[in-house]
Rosetta silent file (secondary structure, phi, psi, omega in degrees, C-alpha in Angstrom):
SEQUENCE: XXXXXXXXXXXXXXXXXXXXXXXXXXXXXXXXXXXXXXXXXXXXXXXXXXXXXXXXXXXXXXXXXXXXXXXXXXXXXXXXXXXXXXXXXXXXXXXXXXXXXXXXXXXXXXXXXXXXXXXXXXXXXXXXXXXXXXXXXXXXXXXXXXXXXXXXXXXXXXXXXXXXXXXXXXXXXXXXXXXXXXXXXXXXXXXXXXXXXXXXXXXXXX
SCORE:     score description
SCORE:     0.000 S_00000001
   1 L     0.000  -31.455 -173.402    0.000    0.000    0.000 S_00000001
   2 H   -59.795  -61.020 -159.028    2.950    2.188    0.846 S_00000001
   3 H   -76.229  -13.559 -179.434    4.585    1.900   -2.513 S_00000001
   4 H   -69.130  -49.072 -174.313    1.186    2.032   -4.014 S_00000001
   5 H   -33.709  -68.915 -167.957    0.749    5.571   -2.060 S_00000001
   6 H   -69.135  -69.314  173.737    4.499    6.996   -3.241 S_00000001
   7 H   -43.982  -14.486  147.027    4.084    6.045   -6.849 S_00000001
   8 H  -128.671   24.273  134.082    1.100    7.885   -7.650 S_00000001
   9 H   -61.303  -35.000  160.997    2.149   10.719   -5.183 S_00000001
  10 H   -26.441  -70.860  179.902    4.706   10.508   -7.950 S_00000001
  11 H   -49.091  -60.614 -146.235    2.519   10.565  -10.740 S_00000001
  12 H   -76.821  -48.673  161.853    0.710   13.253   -9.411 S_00000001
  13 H   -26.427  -61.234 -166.770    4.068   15.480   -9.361 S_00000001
  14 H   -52.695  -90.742 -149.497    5.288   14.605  -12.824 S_00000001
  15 H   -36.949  -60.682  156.653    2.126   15.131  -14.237 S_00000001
  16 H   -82.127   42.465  128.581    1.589   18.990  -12.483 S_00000001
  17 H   -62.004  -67.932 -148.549    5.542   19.626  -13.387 S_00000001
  18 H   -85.132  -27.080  164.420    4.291   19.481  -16.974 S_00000001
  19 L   -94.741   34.665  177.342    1.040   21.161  -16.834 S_00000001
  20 L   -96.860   14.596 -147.577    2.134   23.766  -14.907 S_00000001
  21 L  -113.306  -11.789  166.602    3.666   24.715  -18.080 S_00000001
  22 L   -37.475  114.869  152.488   -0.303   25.012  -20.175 S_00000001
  23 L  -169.594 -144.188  177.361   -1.284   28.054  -20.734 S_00000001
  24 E  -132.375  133.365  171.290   -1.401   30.517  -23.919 S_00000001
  25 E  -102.639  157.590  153.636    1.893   32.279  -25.521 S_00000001
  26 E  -109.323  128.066  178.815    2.536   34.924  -27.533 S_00000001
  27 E   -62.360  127.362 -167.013    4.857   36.099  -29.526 S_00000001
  28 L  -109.985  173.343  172.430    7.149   39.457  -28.285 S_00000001
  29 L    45.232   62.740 -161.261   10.055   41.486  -29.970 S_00000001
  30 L  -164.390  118.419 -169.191    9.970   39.979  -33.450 S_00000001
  31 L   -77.718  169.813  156.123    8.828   42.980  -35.898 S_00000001
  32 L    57.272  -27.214  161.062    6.099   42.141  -38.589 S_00000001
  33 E  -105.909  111.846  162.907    5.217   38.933  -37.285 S_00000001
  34 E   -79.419  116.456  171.266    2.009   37.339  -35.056 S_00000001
  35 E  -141.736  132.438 -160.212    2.617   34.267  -33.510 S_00000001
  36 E  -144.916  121.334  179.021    0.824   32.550  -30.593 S_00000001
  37 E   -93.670  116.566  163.120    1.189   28.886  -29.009 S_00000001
  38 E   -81.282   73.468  151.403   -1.759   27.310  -26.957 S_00000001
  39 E   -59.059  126.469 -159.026   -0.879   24.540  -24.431 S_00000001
  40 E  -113.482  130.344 -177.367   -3.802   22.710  -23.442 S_00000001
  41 L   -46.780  -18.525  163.382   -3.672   20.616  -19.874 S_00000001
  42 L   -81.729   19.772  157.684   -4.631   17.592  -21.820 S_00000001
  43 L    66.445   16.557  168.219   -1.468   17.723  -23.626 S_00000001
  44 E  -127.268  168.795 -172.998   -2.360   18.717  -26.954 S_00000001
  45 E  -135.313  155.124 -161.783   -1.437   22.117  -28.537 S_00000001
  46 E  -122.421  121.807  171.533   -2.900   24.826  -31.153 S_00000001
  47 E  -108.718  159.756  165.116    0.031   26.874  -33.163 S_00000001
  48 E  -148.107  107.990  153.351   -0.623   30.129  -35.145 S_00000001
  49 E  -159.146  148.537 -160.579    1.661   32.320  -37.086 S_00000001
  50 E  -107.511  146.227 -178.660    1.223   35.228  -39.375 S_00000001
  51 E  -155.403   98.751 -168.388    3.883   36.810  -41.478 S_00000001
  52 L    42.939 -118.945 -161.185    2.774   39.177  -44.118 S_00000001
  53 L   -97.679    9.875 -178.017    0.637   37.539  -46.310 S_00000001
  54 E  -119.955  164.578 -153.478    1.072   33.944  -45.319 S_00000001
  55 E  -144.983  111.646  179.360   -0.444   32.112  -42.670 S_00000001
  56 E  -110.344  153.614 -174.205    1.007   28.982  -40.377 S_00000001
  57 E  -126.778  146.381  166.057   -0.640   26.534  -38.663 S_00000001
  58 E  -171.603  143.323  168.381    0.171   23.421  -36.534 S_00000001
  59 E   -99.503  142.887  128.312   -2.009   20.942  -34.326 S_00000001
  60 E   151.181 -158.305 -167.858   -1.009   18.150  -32.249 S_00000001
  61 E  -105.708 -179.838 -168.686    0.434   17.241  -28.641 S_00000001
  62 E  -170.196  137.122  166.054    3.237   18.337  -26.720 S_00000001
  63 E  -115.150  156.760  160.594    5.233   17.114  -23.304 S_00000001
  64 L   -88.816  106.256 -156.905    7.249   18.213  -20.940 S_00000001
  65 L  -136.884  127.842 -178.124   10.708   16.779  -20.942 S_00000001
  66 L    63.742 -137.648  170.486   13.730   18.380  -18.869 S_00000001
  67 L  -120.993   66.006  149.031   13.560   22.259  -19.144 S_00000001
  68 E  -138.882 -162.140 -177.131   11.890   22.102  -22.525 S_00000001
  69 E  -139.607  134.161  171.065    8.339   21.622  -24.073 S_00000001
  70 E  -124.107  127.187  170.513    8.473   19.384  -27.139 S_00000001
  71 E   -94.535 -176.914 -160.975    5.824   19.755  -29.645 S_00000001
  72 E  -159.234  107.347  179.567    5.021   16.609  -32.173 S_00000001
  73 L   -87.095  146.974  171.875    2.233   17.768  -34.738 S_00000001
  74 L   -69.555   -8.493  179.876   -0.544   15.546  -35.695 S_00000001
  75 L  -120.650 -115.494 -159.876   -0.387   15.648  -39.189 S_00000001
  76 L   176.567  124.602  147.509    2.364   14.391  -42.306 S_00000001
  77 L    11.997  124.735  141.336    4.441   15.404  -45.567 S_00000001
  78 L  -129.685 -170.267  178.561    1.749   15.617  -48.319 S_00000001
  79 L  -107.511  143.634 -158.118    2.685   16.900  -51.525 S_00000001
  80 L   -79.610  -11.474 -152.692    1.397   20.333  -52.268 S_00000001
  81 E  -161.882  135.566  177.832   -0.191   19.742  -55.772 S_00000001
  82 E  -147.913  126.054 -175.357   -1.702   16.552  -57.136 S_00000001
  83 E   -74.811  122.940  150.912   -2.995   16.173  -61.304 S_00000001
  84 E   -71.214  -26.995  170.140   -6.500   15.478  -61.036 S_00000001
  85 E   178.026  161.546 -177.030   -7.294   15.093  -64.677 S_00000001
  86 E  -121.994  136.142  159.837   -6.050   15.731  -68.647 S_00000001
  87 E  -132.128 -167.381 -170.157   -8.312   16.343  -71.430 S_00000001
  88 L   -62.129  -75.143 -178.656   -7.934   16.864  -75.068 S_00000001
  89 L    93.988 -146.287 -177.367   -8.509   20.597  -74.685 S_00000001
  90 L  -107.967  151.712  167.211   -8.086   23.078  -77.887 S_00000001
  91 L   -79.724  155.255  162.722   -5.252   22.854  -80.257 S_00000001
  92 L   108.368  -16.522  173.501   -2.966   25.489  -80.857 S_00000001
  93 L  -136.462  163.501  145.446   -2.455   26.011  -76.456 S_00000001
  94 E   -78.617  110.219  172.002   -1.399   24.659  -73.588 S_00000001
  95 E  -142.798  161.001 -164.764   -3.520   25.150  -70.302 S_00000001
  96 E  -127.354  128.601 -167.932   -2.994   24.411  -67.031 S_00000001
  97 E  -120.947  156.850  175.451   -5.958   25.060  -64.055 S_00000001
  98 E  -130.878  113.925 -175.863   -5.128   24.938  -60.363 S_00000001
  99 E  -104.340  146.931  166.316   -8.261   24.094  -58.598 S_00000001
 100 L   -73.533 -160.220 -158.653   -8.751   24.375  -54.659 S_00000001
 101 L   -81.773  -36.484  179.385  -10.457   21.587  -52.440 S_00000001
 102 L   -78.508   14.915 -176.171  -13.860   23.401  -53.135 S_00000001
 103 L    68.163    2.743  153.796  -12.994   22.924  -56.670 S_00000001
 104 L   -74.897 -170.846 -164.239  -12.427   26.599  -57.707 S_00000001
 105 E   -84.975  152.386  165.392  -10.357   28.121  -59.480 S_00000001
 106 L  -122.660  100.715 -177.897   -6.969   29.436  -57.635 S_00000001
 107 L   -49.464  178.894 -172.233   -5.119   32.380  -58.620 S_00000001
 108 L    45.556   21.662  175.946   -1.566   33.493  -58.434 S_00000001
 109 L  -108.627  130.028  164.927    0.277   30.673  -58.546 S_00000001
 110 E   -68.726  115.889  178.379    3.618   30.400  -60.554 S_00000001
 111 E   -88.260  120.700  178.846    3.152   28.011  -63.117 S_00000001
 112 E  -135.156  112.887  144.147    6.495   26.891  -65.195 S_00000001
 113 E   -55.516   65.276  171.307    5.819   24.689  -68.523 S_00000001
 114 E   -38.311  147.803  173.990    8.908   22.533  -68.890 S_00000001
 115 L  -139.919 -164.367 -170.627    9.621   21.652  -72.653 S_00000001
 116 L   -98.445   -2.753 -176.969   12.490   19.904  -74.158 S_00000001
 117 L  -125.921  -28.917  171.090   14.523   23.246  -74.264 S_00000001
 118 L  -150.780  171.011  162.515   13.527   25.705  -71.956 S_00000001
 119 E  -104.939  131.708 -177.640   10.750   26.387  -69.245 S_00000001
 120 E   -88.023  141.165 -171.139    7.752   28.492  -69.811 S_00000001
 121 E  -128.036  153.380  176.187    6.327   30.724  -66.884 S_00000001
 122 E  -160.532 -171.709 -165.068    2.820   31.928  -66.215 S_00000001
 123 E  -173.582  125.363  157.113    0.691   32.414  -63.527 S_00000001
 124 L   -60.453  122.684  177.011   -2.983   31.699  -62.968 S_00000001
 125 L   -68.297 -175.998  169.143   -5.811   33.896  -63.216 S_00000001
 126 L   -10.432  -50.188 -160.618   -8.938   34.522  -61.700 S_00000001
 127 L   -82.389  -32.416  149.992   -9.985   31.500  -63.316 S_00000001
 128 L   121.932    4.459 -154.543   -7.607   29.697  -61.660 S_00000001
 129 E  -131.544  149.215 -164.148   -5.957   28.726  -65.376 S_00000001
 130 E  -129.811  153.524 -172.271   -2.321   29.653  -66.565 S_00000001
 131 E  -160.369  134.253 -150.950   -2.350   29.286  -70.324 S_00000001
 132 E  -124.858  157.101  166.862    1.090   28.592  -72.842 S_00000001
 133 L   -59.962  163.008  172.894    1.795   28.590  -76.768 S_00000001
 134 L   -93.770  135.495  160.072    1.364   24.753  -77.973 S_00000001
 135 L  -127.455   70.392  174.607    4.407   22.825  -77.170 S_00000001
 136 L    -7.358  -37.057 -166.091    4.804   19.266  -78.713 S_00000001
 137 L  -104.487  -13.205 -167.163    7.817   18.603  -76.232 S_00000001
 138 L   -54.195  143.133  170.740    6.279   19.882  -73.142 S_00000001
 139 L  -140.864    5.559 -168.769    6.329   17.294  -71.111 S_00000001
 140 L  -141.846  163.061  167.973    6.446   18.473  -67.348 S_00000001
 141 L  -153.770  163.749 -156.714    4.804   21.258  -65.136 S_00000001
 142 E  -171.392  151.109 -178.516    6.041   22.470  -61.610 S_00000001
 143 E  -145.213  179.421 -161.627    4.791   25.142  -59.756 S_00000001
 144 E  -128.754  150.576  139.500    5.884   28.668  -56.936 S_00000001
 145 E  -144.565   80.084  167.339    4.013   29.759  -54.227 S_00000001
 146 L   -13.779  -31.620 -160.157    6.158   32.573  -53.158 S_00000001
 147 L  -110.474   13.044  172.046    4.718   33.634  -50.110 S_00000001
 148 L  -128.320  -25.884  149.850    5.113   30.429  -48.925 S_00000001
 149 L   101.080   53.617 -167.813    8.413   29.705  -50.325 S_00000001
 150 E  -124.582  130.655  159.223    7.306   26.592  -51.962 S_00000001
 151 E  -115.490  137.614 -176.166    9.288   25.001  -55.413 S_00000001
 152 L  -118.909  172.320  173.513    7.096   21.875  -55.875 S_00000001
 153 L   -74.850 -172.895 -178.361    9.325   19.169  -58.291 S_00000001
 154 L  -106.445  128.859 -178.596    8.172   18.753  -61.986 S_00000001
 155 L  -103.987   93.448  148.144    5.069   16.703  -62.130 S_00000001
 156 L    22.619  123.044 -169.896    5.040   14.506  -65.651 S_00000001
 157 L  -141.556  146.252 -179.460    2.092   15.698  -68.123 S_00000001
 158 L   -89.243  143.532 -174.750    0.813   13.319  -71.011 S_00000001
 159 L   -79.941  -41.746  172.047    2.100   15.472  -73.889 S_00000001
 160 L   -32.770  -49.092  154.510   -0.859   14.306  -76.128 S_00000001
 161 L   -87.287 -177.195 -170.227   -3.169   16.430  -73.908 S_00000001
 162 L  -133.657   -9.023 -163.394   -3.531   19.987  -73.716 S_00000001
 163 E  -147.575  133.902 -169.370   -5.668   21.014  -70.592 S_00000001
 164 E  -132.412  135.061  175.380   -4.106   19.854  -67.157 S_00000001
 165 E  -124.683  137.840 -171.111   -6.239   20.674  -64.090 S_00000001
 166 E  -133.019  134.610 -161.602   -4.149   19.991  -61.063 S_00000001
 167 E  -102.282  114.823 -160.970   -5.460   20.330  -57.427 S_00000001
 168 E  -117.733  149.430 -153.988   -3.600   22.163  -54.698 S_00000001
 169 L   -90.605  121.279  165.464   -3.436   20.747  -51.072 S_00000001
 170 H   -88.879  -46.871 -174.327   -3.734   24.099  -48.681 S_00000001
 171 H   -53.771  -57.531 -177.786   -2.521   22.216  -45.176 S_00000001
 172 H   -41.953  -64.460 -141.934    0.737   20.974  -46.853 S_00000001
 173 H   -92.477   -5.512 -170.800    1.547   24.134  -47.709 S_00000001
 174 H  -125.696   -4.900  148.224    0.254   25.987  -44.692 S_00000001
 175 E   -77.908  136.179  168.198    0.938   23.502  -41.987 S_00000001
 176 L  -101.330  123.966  172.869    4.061   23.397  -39.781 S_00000001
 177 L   -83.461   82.019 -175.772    5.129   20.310  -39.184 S_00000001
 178 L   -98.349  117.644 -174.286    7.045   19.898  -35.469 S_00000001
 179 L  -127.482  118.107  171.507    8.682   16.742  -35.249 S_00000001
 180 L    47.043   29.175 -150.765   10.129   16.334  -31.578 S_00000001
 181 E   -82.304  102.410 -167.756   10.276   20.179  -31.973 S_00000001
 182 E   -86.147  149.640 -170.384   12.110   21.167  -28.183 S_00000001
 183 E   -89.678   78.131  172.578   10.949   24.451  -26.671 S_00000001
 184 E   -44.989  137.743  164.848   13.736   25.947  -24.582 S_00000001
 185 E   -83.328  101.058  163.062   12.188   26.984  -20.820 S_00000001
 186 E  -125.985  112.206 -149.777   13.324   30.081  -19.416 S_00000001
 187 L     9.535  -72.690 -172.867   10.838   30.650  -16.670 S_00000001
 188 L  -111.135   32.215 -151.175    7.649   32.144  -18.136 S_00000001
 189 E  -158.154  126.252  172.746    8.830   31.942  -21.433 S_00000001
 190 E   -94.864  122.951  152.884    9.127   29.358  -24.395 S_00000001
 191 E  -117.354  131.490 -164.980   11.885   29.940  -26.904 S_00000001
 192 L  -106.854  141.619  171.974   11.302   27.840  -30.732 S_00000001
 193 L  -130.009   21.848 -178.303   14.341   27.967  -32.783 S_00000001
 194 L   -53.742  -53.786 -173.626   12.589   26.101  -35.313 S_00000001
 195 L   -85.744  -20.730 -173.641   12.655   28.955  -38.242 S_00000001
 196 L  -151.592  106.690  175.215   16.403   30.272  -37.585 S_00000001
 197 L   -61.986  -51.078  138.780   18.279   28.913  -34.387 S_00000001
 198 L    14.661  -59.363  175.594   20.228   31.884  -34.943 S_00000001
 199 L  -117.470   97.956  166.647   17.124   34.054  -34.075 S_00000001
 200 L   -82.016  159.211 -164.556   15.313   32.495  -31.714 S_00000001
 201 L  -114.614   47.893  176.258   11.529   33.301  -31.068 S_00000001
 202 L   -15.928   80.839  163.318   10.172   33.950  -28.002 S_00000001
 203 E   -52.229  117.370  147.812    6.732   33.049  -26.281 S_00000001
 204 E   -92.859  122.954  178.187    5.746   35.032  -23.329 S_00000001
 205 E   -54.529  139.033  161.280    2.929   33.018  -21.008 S_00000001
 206 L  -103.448    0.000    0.000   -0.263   35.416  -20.683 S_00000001
């Protein structure tokens, strides 16, 4: 009974050691940028951060281990862009649509036609469609999202068609991924060295 007694007097230590550390941060001194961590006593955590026109995200749980906080996100590597379908299309162009998950069209994204000699750049409109001279050799298309800092790889196009509609995955490109991501502790205060160890980030508890 004794040792039952000290082992979850134990427990019960560990356990408020680690949530004493739950609460909600914010980000301080860091120009131009909002960024705010939620630790929730039930061990899972909410990330946010904004930096000019892009927008981060992250989910998932998080422990206390030594004097850090490690977060672990719940979700995983997708690829940012996936071809959903080819059709004949018109002769005489090339066109390539980037739809979102609600199946519109998505603008602004740099579009590069690979050929057998050079690469062709565009960018979608309104419509959500980037749209090239006919190229017999094209055979690849790869796309920018600047503002997210994303070069995707060249994805393989049947040359035979002409109209490529390709589908783009917003959580890959807008989730942050924290894999065993440690938190330095300096009393009321989380520091992530995740985007530049160099510059570390600071959370202040509210």
């Amino acid at each position: 009974m004794k040792i039952a007694a000290v082992l979850l007097l134990s427990f019960a230590a560990i356990t408020a050691w680690g949530q004493d550390m739950a609460g909600h941060y914010v980000l301080r001194g860091v120009m131009e940028v909002g960024s705010e961590l939620l630790l929730k006593p039930d061990g899972k955590f909410e990330f946010m951060l904004a930096y000019g026109a892009a927008d981060y995200w992250a989910k998932g749980t998080w422990t206390r281990d030594g004097n850090a906080v490690v977060l672990h996100s719940a979700g995983k590597e997708e690829a940012p862009f996936r071809l959903v379908r080819s059709e004949a299309g018109k002769p005489g162009r090339i066109r390539v649509v980037v739809l979102g998950q609600n199946n519109k069209g998505v603008e602004n994204i740099d579009v590069h036609l690979l050929t057998a000699s050079k690469a062709l750049d565009g960018r979608t409109d309104s419509d959500g469609a980037a749209v090239f001279s006919d190229d017999p050799k094209a055979h690849a298309v790869a796309f920018e999202v600047p503002v997210y800092q994303i070069a995707t790889k060249p994805y393989e196009i049947d040359p035979a068609k002409k109209d490529f509609y390709f589908e783009i995955n917003g959580d890959a490109i807008t989730q942050v991924l924290f894999k065993d991501e440690r938190l330095a502790i300096d009393g009321t205060t989380l520091v992530m060295t995740h985007w530049d160890p160099k510059e570390p980030m600071r959370y202040v508890k509210e």
